[in-house]
N, C-alpha and C positions, 0 to 999 in steps of 0.2 A: 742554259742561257744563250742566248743569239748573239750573233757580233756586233748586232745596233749597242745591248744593253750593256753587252761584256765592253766593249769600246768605250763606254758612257761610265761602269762605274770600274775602267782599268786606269776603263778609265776605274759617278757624278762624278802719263799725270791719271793720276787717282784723283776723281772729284769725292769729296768726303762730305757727306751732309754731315751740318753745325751738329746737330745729335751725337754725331760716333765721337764726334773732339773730346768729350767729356770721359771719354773709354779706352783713350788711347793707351800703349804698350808701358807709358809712366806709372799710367793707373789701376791699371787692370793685368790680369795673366790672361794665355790661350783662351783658356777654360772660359774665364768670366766674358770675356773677348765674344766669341764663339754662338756663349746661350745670349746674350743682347742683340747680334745677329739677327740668330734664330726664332729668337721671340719676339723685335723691335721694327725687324727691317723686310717690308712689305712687299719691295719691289727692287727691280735693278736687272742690270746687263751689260756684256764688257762682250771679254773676249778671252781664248783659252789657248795652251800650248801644250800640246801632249806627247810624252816621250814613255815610251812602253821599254825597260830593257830585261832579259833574260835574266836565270840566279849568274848564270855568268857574267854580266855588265854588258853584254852583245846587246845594241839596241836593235828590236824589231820592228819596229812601229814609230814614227812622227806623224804629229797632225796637228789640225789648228782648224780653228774655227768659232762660230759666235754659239753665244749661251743669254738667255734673258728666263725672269721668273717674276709670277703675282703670284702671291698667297691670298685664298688659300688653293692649290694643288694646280695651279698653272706654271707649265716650262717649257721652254724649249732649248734644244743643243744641237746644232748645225755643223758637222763636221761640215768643211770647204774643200780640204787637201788633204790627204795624198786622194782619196771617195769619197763624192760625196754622198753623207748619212745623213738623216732625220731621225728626232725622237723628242715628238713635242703631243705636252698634254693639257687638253681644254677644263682639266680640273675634274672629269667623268673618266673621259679615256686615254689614251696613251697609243699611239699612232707611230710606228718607225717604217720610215722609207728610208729601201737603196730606190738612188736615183739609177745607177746603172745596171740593175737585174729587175728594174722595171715592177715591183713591188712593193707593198707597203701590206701594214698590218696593222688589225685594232686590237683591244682590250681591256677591260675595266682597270680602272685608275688602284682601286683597292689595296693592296699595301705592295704595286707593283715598288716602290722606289724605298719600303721603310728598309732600315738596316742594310742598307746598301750607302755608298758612301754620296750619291745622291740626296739622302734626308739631309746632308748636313747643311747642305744649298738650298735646295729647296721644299725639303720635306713642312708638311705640317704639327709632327709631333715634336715635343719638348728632347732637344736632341739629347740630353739625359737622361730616358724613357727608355732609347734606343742604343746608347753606347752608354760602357765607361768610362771617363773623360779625366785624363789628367796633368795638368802641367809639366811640362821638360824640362825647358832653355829658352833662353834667350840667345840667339845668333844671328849675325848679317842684320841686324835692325828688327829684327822678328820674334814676335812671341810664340814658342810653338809648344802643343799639345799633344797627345797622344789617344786617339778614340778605335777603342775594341769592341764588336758590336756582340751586343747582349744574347743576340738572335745566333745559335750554336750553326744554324745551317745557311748561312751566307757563302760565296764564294772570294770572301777575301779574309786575309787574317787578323789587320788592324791599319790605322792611317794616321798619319803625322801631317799634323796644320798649322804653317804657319800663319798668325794675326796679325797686322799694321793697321792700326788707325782703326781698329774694329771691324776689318776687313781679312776675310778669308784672300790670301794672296796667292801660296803655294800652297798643293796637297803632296803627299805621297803617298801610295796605298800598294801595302804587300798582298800577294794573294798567297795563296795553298799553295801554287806550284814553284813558287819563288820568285817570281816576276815582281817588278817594282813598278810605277808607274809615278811618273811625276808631270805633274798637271801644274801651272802658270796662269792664273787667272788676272789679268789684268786689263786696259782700260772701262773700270766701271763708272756707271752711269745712275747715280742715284737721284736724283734731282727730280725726274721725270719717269711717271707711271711706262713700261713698254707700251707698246698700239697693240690692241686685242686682237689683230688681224696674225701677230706672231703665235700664239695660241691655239690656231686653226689650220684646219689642215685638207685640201679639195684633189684626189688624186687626178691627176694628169690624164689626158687621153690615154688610154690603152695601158693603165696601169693595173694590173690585179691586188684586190683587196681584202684579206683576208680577215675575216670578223670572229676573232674569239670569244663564245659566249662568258 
């Protein structure tokens, strides 16, 4: 895995469309939270906060940066800080740029993101298809679940989500090597479809482009 995608899944006021009110953490668990999501919610975009730390609790990694998504199989995730990354797809391909090694890279869309804790944002398939999904707790206002993915040969071991308002808010995601990663997803944006121009991707002057068949 490359550091665009390994970053991505170490990474994949709240405005609440009147829909998710009906779903909220009174009504619903993680779980039921989660698949209404995934099955209901078409569009959106916020903002994320990434904190990578060792099995020792040593953090290696902060970032931040924007994320927006159309189903079916359009996203994009823009690290800003500490480098900045691309890794945005027109729903065919899947496109990651470093901006500062002056590269970018294609490849069909195909089941680059299933089973990765990416489908649970933005995938197309029924996120129960893909993980096991089960209820935990309730902490900090949060409903949170726990999803282990089906798929034996992924690079991470399982991930904890918590849900507000029907809204995926915090991740955590352990991998194999012990690393934890906890991801901040907030100011989203559900009201309004993103501009299709976020899903495209024209490299730069003098960028190299490498086209995986």
């Amino acid at each position: 895995m490359n550091r665009y995608v390994s970053s991505f899944s170490r990474l994949v006021g709240t405005t609440i469309a009147g829909f998710f009110l009906i779903c909220g953490p009174a009504l619903a668990g993680g779980v039921e939270q989660l698949k209404t999501f995934s099955d209901s919610r078409l569009f959106a975009e916020g903002r994320f906060e990434q904190v990578v730390t060792n099995p020792a609790g040593a953090v290696k990694q902060k970032a931040k940066g924007q994320f927006a998504f159309s189903r079916p199989g359009k996203f994009r995730w823009s690290i800003e800080k500490p480098f900045p990354q691309l890794i945005v797809s027109n729903g065919k391909t899947v496109i990651t740029y470093d901006e500062d090694l002056e590269q970018a890279s294609e490849r069909p869309l195909g089941d680059a993101i299933a089973s990765s804790p990416a489908a649970l944002l933005f995938g197309n398939e029924k996120v129960d298809k893909l993980f096991n999904l089960k209820n935990t707790e309730t902490k900090n206002g949060l409903e949170w679940l726990e999803a282990t993915p089906k798929n034996a040969e992924t690079l991470f071991d399982r991930m904890r989500v918590g849900m507000k308002g029907g809204i995926p808010v915090e991740m955590e995601i352990f991998d194999s090597m012990g690393q934890r990663t906890v991801l901040q997803l907030v100011d989203w944006k559900l009201d309004k479809a993103p501009a299709a121009s976020l899903f495209s991707f024209t490299p730069p002057p003098g960028v190299d482009m490498i086209r995986a068949k």
